[in-house]
mmCIF entry with sequence, helices, sheets and N, C-alpha, C, O atoms, coordinates in Angstrom:
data_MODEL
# 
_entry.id   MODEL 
# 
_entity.id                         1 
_entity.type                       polymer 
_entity.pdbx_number_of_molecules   1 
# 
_entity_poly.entity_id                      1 
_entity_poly.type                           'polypeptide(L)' 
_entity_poly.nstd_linkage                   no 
_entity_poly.nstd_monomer                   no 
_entity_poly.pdbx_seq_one_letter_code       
;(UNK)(UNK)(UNK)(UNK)(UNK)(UNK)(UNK)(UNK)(UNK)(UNK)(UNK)(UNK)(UNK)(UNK)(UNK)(UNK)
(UNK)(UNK)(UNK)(UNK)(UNK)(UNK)(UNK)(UNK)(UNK)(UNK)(UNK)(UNK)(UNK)(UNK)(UNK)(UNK)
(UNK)(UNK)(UNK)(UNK)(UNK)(UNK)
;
_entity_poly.pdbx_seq_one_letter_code_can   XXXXXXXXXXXXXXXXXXXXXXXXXXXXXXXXXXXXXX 
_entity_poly.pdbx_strand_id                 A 
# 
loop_
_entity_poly_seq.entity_id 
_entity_poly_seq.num 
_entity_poly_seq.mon_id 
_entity_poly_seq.hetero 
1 1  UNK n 
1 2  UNK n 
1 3  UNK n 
1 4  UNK n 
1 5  UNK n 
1 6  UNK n 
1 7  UNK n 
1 8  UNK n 
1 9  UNK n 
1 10 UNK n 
1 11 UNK n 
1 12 UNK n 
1 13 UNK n 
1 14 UNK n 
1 15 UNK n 
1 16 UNK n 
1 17 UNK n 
1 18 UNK n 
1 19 UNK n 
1 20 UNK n 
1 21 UNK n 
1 22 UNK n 
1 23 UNK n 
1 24 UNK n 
1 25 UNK n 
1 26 UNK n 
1 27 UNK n 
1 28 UNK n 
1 29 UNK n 
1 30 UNK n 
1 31 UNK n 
1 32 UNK n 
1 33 UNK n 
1 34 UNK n 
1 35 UNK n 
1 36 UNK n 
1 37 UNK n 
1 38 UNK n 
# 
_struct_asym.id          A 
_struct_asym.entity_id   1 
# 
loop_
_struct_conf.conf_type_id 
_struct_conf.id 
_struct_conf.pdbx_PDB_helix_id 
_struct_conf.beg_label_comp_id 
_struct_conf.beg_label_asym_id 
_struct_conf.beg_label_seq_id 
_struct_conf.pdbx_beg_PDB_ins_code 
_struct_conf.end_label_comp_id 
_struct_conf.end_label_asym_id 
_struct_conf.end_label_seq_id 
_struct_conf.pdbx_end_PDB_ins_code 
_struct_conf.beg_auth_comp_id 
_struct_conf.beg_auth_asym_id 
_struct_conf.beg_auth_seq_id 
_struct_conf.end_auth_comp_id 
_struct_conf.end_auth_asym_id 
_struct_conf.end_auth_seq_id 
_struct_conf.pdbx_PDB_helix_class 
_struct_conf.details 
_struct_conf.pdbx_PDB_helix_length 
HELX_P HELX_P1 AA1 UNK A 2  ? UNK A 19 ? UNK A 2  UNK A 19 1 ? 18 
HELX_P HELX_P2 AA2 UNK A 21 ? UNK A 33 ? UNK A 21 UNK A 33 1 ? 13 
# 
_struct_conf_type.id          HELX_P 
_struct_conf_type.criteria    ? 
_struct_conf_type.reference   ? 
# 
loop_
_atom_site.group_PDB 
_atom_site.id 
_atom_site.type_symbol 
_atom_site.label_atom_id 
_atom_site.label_alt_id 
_atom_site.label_comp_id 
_atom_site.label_asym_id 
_atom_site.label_entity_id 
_atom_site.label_seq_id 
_atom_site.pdbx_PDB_ins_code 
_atom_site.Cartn_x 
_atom_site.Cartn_y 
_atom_site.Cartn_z 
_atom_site.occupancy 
_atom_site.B_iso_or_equiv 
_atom_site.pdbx_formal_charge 
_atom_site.auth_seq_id 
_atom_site.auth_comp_id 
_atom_site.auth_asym_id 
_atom_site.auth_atom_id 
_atom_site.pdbx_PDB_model_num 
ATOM 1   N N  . UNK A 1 1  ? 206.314 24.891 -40.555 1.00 0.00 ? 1  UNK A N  1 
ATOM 2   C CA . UNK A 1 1  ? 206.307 24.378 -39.167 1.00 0.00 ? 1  UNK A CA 1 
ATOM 3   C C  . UNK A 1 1  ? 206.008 25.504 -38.175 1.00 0.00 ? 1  UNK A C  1 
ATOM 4   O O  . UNK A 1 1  ? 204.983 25.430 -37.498 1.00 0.00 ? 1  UNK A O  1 
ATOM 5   N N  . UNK A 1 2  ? 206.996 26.734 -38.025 1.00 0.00 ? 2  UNK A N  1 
ATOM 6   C CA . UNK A 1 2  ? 206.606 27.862 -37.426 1.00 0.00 ? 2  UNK A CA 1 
ATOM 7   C C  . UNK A 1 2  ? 205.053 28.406 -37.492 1.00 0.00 ? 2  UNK A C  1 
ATOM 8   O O  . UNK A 1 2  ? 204.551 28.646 -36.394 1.00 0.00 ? 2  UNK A O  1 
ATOM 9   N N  . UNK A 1 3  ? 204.395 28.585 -38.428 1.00 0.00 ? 3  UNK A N  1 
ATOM 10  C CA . UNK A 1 3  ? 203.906 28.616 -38.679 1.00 0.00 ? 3  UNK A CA 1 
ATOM 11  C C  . UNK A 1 3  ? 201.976 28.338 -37.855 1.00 0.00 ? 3  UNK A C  1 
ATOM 12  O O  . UNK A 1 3  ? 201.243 29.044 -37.163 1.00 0.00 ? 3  UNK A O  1 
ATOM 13  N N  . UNK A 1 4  ? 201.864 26.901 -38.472 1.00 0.00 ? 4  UNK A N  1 
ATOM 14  C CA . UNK A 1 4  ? 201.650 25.797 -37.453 1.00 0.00 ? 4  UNK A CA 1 
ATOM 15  C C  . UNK A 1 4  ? 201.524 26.279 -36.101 1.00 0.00 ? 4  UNK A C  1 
ATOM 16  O O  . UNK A 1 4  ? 200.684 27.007 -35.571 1.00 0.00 ? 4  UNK A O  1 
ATOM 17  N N  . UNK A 1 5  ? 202.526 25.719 -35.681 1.00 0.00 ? 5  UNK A N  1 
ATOM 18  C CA . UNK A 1 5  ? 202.961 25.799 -33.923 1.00 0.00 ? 5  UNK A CA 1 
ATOM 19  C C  . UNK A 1 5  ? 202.190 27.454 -33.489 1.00 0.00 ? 5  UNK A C  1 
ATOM 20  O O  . UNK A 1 5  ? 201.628 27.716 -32.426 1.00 0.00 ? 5  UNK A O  1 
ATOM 21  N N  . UNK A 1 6  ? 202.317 28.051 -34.248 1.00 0.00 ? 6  UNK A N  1 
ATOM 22  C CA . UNK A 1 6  ? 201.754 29.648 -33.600 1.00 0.00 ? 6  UNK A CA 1 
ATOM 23  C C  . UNK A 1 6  ? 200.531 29.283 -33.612 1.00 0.00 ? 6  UNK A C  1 
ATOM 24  O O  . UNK A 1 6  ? 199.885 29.216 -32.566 1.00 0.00 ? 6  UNK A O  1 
ATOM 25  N N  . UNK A 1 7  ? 199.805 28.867 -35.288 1.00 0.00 ? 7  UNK A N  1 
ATOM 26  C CA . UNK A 1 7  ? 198.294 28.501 -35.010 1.00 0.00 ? 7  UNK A CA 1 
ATOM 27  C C  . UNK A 1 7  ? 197.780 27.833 -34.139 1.00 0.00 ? 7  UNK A C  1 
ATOM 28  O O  . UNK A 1 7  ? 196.612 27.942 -33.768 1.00 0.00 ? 7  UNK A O  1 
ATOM 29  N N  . UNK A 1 8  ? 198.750 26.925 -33.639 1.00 0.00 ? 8  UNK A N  1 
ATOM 30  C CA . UNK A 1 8  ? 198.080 26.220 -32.317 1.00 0.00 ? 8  UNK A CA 1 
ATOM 31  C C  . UNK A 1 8  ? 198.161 26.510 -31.164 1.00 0.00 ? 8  UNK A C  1 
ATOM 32  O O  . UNK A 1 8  ? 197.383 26.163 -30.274 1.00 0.00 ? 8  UNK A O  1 
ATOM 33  N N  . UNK A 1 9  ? 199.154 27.204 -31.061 1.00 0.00 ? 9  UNK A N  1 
ATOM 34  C CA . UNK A 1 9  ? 199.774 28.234 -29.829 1.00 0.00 ? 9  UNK A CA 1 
ATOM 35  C C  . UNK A 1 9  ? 198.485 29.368 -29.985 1.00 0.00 ? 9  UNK A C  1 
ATOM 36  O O  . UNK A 1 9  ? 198.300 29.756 -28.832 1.00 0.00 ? 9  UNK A O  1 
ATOM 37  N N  . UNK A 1 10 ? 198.032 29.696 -30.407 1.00 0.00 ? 10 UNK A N  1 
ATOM 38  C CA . UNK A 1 10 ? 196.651 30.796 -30.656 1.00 0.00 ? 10 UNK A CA 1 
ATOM 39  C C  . UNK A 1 10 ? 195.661 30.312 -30.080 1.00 0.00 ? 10 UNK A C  1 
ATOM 40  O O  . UNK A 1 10 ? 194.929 30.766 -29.199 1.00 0.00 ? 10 UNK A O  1 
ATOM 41  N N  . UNK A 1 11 ? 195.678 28.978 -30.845 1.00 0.00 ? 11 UNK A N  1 
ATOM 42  C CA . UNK A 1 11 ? 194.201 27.895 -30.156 1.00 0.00 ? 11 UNK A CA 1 
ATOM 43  C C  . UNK A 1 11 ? 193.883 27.581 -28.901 1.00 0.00 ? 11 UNK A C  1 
ATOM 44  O O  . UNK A 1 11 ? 192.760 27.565 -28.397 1.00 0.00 ? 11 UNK A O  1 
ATOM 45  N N  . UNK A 1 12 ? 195.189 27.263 -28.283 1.00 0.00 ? 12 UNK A N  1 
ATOM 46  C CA . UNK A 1 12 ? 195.717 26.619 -26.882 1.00 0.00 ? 12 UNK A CA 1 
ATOM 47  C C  . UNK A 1 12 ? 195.157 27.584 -26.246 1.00 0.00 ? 12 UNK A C  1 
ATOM 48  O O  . UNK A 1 12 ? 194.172 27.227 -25.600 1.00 0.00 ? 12 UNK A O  1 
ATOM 49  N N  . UNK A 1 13 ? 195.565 29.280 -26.156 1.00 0.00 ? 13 UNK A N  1 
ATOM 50  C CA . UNK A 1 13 ? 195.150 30.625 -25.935 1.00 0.00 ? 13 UNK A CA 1 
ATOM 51  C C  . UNK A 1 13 ? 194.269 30.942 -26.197 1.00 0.00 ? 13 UNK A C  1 
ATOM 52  O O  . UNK A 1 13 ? 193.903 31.977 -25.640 1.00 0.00 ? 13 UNK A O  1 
ATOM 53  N N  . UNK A 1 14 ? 193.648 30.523 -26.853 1.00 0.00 ? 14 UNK A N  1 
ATOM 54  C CA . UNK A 1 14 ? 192.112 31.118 -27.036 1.00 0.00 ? 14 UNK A CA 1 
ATOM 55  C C  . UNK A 1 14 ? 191.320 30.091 -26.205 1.00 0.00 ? 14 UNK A C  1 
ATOM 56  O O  . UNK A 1 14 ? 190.447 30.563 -25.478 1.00 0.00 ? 14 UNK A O  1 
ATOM 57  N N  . UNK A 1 15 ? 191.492 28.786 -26.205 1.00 0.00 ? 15 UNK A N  1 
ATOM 58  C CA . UNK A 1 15 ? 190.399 28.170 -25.230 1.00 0.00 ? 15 UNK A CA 1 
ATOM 59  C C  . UNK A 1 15 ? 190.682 28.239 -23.861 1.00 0.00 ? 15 UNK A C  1 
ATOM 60  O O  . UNK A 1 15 ? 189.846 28.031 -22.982 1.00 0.00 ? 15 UNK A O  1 
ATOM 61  N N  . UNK A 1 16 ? 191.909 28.544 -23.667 1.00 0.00 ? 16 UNK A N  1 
ATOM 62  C CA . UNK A 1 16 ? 192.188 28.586 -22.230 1.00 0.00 ? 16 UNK A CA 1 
ATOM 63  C C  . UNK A 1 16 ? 191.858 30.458 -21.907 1.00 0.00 ? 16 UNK A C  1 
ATOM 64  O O  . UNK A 1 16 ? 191.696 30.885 -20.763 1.00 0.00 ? 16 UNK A O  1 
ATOM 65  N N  . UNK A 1 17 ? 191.834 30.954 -22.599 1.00 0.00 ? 17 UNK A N  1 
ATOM 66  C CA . UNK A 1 17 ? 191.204 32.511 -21.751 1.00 0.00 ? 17 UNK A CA 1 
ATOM 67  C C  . UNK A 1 17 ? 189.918 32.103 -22.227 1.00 0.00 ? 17 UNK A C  1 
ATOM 68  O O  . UNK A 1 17 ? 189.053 32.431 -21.415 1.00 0.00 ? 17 UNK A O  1 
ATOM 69  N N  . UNK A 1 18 ? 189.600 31.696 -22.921 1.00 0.00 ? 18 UNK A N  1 
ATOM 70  C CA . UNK A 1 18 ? 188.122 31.774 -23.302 1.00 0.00 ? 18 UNK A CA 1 
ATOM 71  C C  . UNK A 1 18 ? 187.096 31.304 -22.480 1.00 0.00 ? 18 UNK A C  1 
ATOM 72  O O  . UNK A 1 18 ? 185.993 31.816 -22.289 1.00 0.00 ? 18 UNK A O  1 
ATOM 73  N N  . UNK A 1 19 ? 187.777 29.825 -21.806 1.00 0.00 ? 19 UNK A N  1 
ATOM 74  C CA . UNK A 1 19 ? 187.123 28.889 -20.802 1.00 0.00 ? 19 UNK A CA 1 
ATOM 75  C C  . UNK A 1 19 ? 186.250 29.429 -19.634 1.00 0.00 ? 19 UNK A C  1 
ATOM 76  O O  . UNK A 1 19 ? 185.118 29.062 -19.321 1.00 0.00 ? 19 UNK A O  1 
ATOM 77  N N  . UNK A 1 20 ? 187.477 30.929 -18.730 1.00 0.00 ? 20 UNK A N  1 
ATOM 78  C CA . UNK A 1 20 ? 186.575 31.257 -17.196 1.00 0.00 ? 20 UNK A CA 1 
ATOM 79  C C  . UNK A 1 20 ? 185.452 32.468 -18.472 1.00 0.00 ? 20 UNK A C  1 
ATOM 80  O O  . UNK A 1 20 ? 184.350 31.937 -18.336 1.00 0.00 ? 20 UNK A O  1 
ATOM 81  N N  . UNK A 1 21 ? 185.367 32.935 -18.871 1.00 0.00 ? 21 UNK A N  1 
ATOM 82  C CA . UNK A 1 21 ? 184.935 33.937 -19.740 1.00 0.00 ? 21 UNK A CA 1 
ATOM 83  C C  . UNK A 1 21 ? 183.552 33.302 -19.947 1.00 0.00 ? 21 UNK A C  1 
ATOM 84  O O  . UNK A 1 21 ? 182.647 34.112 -19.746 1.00 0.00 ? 21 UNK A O  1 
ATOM 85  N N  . UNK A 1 22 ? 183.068 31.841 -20.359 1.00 0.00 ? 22 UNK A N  1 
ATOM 86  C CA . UNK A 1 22 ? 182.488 31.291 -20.576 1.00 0.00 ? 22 UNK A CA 1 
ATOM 87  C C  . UNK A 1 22 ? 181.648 30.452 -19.049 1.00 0.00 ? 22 UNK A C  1 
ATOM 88  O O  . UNK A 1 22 ? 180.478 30.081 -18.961 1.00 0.00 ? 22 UNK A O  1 
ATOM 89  N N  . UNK A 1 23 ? 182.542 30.382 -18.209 1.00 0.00 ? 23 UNK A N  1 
ATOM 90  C CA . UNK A 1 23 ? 182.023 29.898 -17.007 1.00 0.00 ? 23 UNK A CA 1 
ATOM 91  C C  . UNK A 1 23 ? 181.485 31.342 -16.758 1.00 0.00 ? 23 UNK A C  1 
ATOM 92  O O  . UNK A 1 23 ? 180.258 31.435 -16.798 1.00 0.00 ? 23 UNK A O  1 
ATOM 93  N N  . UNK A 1 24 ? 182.202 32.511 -16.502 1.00 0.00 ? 24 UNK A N  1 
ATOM 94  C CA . UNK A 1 24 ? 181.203 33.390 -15.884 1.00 0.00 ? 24 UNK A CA 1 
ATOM 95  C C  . UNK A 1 24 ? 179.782 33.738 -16.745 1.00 0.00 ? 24 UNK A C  1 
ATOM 96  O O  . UNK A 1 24 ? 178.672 33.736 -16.214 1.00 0.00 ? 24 UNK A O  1 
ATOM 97  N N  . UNK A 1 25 ? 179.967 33.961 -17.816 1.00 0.00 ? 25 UNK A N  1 
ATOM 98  C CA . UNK A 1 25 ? 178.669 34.333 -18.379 1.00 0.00 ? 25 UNK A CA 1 
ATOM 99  C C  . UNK A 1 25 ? 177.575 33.229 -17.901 1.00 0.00 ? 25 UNK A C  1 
ATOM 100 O O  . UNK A 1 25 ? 176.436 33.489 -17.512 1.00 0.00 ? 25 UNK A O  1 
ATOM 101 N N  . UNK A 1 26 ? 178.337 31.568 -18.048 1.00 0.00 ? 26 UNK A N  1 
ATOM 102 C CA . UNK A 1 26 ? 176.936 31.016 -17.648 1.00 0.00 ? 26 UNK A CA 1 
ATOM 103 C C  . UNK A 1 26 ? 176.531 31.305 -16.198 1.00 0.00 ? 26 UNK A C  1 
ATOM 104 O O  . UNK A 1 26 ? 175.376 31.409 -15.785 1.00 0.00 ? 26 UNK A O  1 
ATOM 105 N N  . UNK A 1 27 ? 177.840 31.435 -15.381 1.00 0.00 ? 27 UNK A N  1 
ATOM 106 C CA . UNK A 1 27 ? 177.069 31.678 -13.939 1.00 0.00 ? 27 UNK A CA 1 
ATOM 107 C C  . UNK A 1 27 ? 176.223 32.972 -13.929 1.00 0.00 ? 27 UNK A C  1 
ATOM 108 O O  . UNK A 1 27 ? 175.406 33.051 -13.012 1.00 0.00 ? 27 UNK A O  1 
ATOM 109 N N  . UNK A 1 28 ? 176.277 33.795 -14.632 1.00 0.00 ? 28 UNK A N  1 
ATOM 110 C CA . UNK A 1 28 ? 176.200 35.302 -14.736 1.00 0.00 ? 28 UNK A CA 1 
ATOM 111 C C  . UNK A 1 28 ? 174.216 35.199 -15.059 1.00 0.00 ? 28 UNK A C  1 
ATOM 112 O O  . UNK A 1 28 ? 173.210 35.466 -14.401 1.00 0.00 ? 28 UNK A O  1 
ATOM 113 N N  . UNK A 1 29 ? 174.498 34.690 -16.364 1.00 0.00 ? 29 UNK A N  1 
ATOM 114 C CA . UNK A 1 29 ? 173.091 33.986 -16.586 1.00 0.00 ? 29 UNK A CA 1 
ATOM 115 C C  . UNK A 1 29 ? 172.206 33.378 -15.830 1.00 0.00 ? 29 UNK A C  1 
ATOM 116 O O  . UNK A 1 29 ? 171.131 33.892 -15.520 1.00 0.00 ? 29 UNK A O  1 
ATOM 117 N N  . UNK A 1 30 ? 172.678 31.956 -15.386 1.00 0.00 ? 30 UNK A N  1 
ATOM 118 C CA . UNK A 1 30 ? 172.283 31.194 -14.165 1.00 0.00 ? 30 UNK A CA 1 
ATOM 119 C C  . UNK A 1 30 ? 171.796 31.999 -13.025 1.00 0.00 ? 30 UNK A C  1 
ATOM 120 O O  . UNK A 1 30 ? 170.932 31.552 -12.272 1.00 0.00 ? 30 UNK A O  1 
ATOM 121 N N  . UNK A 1 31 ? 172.176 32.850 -12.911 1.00 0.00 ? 31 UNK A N  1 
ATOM 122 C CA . UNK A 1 31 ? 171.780 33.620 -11.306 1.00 0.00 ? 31 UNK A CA 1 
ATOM 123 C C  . UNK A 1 31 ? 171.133 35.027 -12.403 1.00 0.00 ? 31 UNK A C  1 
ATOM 124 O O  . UNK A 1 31 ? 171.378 36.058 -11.777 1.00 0.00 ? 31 UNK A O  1 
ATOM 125 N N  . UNK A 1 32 ? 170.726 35.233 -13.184 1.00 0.00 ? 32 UNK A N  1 
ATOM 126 C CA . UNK A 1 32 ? 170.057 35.913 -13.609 1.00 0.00 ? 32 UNK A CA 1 
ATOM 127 C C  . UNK A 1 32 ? 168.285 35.267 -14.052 1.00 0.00 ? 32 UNK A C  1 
ATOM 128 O O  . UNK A 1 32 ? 167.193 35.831 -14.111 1.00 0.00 ? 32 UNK A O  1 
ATOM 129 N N  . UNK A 1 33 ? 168.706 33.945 -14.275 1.00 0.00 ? 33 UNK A N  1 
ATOM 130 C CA . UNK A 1 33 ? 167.567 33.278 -14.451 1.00 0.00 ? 33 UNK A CA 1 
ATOM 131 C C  . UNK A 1 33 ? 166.718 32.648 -13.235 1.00 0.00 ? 33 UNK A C  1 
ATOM 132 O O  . UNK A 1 33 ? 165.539 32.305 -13.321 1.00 0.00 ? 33 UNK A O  1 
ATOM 133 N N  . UNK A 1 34 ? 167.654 32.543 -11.908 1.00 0.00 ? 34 UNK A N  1 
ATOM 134 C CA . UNK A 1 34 ? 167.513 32.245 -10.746 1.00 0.00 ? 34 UNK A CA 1 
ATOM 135 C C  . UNK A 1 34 ? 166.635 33.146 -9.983  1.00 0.00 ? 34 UNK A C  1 
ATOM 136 O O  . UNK A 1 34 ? 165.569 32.844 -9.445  1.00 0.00 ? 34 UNK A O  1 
ATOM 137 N N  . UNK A 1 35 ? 167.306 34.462 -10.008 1.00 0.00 ? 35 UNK A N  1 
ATOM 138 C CA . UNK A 1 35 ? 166.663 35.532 -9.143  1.00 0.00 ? 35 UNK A CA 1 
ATOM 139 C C  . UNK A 1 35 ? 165.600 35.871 -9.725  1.00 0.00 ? 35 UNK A C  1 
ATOM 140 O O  . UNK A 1 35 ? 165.428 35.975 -10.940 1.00 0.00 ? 35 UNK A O  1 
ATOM 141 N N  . UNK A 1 36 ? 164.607 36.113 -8.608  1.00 0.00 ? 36 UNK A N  1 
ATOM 142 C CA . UNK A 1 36 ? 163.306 37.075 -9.384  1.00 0.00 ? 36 UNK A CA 1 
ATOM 143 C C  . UNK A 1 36 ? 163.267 38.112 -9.831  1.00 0.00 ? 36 UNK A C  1 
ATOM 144 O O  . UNK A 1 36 ? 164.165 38.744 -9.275  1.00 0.00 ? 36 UNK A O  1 
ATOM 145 N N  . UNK A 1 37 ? 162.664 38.857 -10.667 1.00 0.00 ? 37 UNK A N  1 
ATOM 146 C CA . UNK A 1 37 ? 162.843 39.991 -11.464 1.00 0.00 ? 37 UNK A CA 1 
ATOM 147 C C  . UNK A 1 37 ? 161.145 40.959 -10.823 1.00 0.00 ? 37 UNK A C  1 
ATOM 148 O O  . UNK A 1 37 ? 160.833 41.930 -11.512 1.00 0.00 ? 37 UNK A O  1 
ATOM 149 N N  . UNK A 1 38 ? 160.395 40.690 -9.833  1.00 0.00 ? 38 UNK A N  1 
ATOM 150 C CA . UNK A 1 38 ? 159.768 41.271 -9.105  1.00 0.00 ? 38 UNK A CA 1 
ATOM 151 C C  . UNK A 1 38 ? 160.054 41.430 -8.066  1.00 0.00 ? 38 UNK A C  1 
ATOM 152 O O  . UNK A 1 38 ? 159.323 42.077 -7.316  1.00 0.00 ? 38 UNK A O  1 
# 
């Protein structure tokens, strides 16, 4: 059971820091693909 509960307690934690991490790169991208490069 302990066990478990940590693995999901990991999961919970990993998508929730993972989430803005993932919004910035796409904005990061997005406005890299946006701006001109001349």
């Amino acid at each position: 059971m302990k066990e478990a509960t940590t693995a999901k307690g990991k999961m919970v934690l990993l998508m929730v820091f993972s989430s803005p991490i993932i919004v910035m790169a796409m904005t990061v991208i997005i406005s890299t693909i946006s701006s001109p490069w001349q």
